[in-house]
N, C-alpha and C positions, 0 to 999 in steps of 0.2 A: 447367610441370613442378614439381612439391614434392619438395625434397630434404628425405630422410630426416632426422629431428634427433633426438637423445640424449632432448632435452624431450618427445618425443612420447610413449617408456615413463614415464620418469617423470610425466606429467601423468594418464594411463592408472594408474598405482600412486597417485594422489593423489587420484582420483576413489574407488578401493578402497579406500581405507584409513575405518572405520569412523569417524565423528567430528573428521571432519578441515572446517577452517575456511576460509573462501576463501582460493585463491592470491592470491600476488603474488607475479609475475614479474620478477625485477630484471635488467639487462644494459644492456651497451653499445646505444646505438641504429644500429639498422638491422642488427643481429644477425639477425635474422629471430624475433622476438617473433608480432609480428602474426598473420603469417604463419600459425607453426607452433597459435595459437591458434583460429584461424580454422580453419583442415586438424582438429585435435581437435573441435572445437564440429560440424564435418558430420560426423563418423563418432558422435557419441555423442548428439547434440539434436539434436531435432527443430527447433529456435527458439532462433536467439541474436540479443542484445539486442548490437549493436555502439556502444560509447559514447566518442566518441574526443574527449578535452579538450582539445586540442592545435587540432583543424583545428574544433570545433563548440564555442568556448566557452561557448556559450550556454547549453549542458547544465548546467553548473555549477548553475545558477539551481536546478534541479530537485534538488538536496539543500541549500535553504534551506530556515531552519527544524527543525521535528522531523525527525528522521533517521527516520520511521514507515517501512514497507517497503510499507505499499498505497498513502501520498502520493508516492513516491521513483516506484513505477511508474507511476500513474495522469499525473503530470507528464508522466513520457519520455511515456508511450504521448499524451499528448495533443500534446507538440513533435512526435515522431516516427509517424504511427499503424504504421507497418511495425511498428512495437514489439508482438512478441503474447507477452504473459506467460502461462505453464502452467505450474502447481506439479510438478515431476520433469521437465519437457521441455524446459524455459528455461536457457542458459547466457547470462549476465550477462557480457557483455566492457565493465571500463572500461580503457579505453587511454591510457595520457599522466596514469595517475592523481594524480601528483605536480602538477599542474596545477590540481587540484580538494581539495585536503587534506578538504574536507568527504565528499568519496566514500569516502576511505579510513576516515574515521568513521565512516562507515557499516557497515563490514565487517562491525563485530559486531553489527549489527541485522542484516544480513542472514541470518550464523550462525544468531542464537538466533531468526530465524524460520523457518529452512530449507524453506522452499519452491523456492528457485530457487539453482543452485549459481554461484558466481560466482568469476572473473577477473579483478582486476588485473594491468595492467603498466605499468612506467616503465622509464626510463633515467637520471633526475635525482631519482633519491628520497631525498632528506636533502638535497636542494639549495632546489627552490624549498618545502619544505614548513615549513624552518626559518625562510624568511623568509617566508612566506603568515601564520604560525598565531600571531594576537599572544598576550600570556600572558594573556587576559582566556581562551583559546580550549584548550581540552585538548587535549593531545599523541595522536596516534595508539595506540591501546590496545593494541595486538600480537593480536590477535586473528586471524590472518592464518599461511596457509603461506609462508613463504617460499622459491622457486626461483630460483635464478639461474641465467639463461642466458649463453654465450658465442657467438663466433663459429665457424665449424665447426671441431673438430680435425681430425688426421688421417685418426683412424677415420669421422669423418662424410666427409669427405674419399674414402673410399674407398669408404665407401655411393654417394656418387653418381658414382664409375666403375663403379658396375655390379659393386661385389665385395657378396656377397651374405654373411650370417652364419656359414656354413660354411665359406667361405674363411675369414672373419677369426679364425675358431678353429681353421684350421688352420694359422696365421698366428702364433695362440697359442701353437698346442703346443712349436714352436720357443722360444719364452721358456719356458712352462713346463719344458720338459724338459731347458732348458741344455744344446742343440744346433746343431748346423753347419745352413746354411739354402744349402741347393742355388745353384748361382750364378745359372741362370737367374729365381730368386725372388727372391734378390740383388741382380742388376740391376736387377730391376724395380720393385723397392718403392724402389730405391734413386733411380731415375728419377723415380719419383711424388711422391717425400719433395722432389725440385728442385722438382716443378711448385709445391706445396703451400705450398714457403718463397718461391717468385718469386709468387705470387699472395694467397696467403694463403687466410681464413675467411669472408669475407663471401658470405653465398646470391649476394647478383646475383653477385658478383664469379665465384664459383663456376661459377654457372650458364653467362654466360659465356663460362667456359672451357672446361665440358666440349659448349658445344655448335659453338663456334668455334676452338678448339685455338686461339686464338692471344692472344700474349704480348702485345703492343701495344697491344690491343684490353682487355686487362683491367687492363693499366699505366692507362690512358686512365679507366676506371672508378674505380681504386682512387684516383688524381689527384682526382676529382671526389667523392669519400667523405672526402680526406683536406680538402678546401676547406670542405666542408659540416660538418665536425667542427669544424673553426679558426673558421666562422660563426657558428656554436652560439650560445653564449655572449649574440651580441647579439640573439637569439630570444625569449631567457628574458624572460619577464614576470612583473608583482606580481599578485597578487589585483585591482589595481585597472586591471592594463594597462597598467603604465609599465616602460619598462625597469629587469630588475634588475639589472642591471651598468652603469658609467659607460664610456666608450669608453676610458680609461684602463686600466680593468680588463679589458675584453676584450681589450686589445694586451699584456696580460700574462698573459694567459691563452693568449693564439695566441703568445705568445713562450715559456713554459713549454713547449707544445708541442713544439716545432723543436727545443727544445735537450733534451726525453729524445732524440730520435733523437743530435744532437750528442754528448754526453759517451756513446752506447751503442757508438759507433767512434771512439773515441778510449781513449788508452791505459789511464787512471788512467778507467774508465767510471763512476766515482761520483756522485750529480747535486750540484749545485753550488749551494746555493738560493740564494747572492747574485749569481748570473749574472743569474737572470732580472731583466728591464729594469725600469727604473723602481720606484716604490713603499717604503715602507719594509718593513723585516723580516716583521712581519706581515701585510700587505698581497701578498707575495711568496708567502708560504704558502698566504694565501688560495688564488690563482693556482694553486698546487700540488693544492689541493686540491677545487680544481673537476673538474680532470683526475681525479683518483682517487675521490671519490665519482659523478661520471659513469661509471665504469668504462671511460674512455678507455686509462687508464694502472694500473701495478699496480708496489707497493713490495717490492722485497728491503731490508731493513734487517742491516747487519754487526752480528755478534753478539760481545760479549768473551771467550762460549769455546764452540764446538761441540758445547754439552753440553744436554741436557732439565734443564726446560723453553725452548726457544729463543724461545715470544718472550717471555719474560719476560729472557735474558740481550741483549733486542735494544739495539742501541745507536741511539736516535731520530734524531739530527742525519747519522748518518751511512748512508745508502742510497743502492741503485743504481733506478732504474727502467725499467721495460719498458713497450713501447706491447700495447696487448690484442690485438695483432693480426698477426701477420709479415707479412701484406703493408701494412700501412705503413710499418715499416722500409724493406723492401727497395723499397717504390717513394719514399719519401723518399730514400734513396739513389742512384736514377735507373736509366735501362731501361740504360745499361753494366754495372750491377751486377747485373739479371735475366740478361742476356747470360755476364756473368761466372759465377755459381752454374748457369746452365746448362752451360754450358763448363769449370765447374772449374780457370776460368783467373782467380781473383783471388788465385792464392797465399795470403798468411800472413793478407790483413785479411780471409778471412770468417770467422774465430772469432766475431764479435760477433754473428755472425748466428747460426749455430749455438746459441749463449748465449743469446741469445732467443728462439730459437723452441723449447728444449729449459724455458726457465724458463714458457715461455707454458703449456707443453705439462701442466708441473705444479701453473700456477694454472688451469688449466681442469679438472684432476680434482683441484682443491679441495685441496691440497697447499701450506700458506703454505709462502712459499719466501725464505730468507736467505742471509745468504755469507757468510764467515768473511777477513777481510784485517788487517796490522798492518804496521804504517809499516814493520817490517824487509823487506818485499819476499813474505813470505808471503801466498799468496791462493787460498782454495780458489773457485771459479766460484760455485756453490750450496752451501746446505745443507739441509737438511730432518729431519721428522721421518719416518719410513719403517717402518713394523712393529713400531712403537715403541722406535725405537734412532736417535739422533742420525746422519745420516748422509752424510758429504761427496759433492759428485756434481762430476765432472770433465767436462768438456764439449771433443771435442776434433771437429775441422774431419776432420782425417784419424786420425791414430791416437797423437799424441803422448804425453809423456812425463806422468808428474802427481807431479813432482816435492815440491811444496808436501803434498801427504794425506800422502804415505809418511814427510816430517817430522812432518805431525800425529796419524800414525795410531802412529807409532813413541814417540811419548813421552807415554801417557797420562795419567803422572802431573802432566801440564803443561795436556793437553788435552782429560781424559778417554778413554771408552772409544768409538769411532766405526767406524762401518763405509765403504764406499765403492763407488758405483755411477759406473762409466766408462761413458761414453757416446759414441761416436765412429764411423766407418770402418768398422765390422765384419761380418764375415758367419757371424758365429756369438755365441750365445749364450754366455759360462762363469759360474762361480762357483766359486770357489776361498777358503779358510777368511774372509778377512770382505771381499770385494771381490767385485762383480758384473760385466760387460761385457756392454752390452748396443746392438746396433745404434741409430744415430738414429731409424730406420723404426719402429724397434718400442717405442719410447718410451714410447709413448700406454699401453703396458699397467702402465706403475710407477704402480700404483693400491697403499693403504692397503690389504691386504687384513683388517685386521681391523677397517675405519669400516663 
């Protein structure tokens, strides 16, 4: 079964767009990349060339040399003959292209010959590419669409329960109109938003669910995703096929891990770079930053005043992190804590959850996202930029108080001028002169409407 994905309009608007240069596909792995590549290449080619550097390294060999675009095919089609190239019916998939830095140099041969439209994707792109390509070797030329994919939100989330586009805009109209949203619709989106946070985005994981309803069975999955992520690391190989991490570094890489979820439930949730084990300072970064150019994890940085431009007032040393994904919180967490969010029986500590899956929810519609805290006990959750006005967002579990904006919104001369979007409990839409309220469920719709 092919769950619907976001990527599939957009790959569809990228094929139309007049003079547009091959994709590249960026996201976390096992996002459903492939997948959804694969699902586009049968509705619109006749012939796709599947080139995965990952599991057939051997491919590589075949952009040695001149980057010519009749040697690059004549190669594959001779390793592979399945290979049938036709100028307008051929889509070109390289898969795991950070594997191959010479593919990606290819891109603009392939551009400026255009015969055949082509496909990258990775998950580690600026990782092994910066150690693959010595300086004897040119840097990748930009020649390339860039897409990034995530894991499902919650509108994909609701394509594969079977709610269809008309629902979701009537789903809209409720936020648009800054309206009361009927109880029984209340309920229900209010149910789906538990499933969504106890399981999370990943296709299998997804899948799954909606064909097993069951919670254990997907705890069990997301356990075996979150193993394979912590593995990662000593996967990676050189150009020559030796490992590119020492075992030191991968145990501080699988230990940077553990502790975003760590400091994301705990009080003071800022991440802590001398926690992570082992190594010195820089070495510790590094660590950090394997997570985040894998698109494993993703940084809120505190800002010294809530004002535009944010991320130029961002403060570097000091951020919070989020994993890409709510269901590896909550299954790092453990199935007591899926039980709990089902049961609305963990009292005061599932704020941190809520927090993340509302921060997730604004790096997946492309919203860099920061927070606003100062040692006197002031702390807004999030900030953002929003219709181009600096704007505090309050994240509440049930319906609490947001004590901290109404100090920062009250003293502009302190902290400029800011608006603020509550996000919590609710079964109704408002907006009242510069504060929003808007249900957890309906989240997904705080899009930039002017990008």
């Amino acid at each position: 079964m092919y769950l619907r994905r976001k990527i599939d309009d957009q790959l569809y608007r990228w094929l139309n767009t007049r003079g547009h240069s091959p994709a590249l596909i960026v996201g976390v792995r096992q996002c459903g990349k492939t997948e959804s590549i694969r699902h586009f290449a049968t509705q619109y080619f006749e012939n796709l060339v599947y080139v995965n550097f990952w599991t057939t390294p051997l491919a590589s060999d075949s952009f040695n040399g001149e980057l010519d675009i009749d040697e690059i095919t004549k190669r594959l089609s001779l390793v592979n003959p399945d290979y049938v190239f036709v100028p307008g019916k051929t889509l070109v998939f390289l898969d795991e292209i950070q594997d191959c830095p010479r593919a990606r140099l290819s891109l603009k041969n392939f551009k400026e010959d255009g015969r055949y439209e082509v496909i990258a994707s990775g998950s580690h792109i600026g990782i092994n590419l910066d150690s693959d390509i010595g300086s004897s070797e040119p840097k990748p030329n930009g020649a390339e669409d860039i897409i990034r994919m995530y894991t499902m939100d919650f509108q994909e989330f609701l394509w594969a329960n079977s709610y269809r586009d008309e629902q979701i805009q009537e789903l809209k109209k409720y936020y648009d109109e800054r309206s009361d949203i009927p109880d029984d619709v209340h309920m229900k989106m209010k149910s789906l938003f538990k499933e969504y946070m106890c399981i999370g985005g990943y296709p299998e994981t997804v899948s799954l669910f909606i064909e097993n309803k069951n919670f254990g069975i997907c705890f069990q999955k997301n356990e075996s995703l979150i193993f394979d992520i912590k593995g990662d690391p000593s996967k990676r190989k050189t150009a020559e096929g030796k490992p590119m991490y020492t075992s030191y570094e991968v145990a501080r890489i699988q230990n940077a891990f553990d502790l975003v979820g760590s400091f994301a439930i705990s009080d003071n949730s800022r991440f802590v770079l001398s926690r992570i084990s082992g190594g010195n300072g820089l070495q510790k970064k590094d660590a950090l930053n394997y997570l985040i150019n894998s698109c494993t994890v993703f940084k809120a940085n505190n800002v010294t005043v809530p004002s535009l431009p944010l991320n130029l007032n961002k403060i570097e040393a000091d951020f919070k992190l989020f994993y890409c994904d709510i269901g590896l919180l909550a299954t790092l967490c453990g199935f007591d804590t899926i039980r709990g969010i089902q049961n609305e029986s963990l009292g005061t500590s599932k704020g941190f959850l809520y927090e993340s899956v509302i921060a997730e929810t604004f790096y997946k519609n492309e919203i860099p996202v920061f927070y606003f805290g100062k040692n006197s006990g002031l702390e807004i959750d999030l900030v953002i930029s929003y219709n181009g006005y600096p704007t505090l967002v309050e994240i509440k579990a049930t319906n609490g108080n947001t004590k901290s904006s109404k100090t920062v919104m009250s003293h502009p001369e302190h902290y400029g001028q800011t608006k603020l979007i509550k996000i919590g409990d609710y079964s109704s839409v408002t907006e009242n002169d510069d504060m929003l309220t808007v249900p957890h469920y309906l989240s997904f719709f705080l899009r930039d409407e002017d990008f």
